[in-house]
N, C-alpha and C positions, 0 to 999 in steps of 0.2 A: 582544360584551358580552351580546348575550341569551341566550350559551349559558351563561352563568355564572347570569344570573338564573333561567334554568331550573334548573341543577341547587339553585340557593338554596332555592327552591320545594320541590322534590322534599324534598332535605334536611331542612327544614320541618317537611313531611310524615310522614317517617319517625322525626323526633326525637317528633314527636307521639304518634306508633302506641309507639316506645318508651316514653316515658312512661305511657299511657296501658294497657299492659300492664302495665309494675314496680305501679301504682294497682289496675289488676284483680288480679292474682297475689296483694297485699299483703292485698286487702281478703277473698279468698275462704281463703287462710291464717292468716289471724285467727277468720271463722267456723268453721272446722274445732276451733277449737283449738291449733294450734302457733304460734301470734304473730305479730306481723306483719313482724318481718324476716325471717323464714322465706323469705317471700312475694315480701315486697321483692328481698332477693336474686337472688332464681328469676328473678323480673317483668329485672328489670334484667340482669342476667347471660344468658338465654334468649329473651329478647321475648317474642313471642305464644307460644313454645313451653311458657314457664313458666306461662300460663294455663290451657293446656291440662292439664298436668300437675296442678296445683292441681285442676282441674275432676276428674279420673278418682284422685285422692289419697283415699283413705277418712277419714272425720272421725273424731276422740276420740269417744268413748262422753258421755262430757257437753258436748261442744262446741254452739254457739248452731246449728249445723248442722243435728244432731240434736236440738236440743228447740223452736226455733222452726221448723224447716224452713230448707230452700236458700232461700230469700231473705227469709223474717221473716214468712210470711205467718202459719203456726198460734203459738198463743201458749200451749204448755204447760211444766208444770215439767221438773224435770231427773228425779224419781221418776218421772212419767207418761211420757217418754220410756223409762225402764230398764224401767219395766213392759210396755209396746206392742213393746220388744227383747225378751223375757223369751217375750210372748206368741208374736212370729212364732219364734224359734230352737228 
């Protein structure tokens, strides 16, 4: 009987880390711009593989990506982003 509560455990674990991926993958393909079943999908269909992917995926030119920053910290508009692109290209 405890080898079954062990793999219940583990199982657990992993449906966790699943989740917890399709939530990462969904959230960081909504900031890019393409939506977030994009995301979803990837997260759920790839696991952590779809996060990664999402993570090295290049954002829309106006996505929340690019005009607040990768996690929301600068707070510019969507012109001041196409100009600071405008400036480094």
């Amino acid at each position: 009987m405890t080898l079954f509560a062990a793999i219940g455990a583990t199982a657990l674990w992993l449906t966790f880390l699943w989740l917890g991926s399709a939530i990462a993958a969904s959230w960081l393909s909504e900031r890019k711009g393409y939506g977030e079943r994009a995301g979803l999908a990837s997260g759920l269909l790839l696991n952590v593989v779809g996060v990664v992917i999402w993570l090295a995926w290049p954002p829309r030119p106006d996505s929340r990506w690019r005009t607040r920053g990768a996690f929301g910290g600068r707070s510019r508009t969507a012109g001041e982003a196409r100009a600071e692109a405008d400036e480094v290209a």
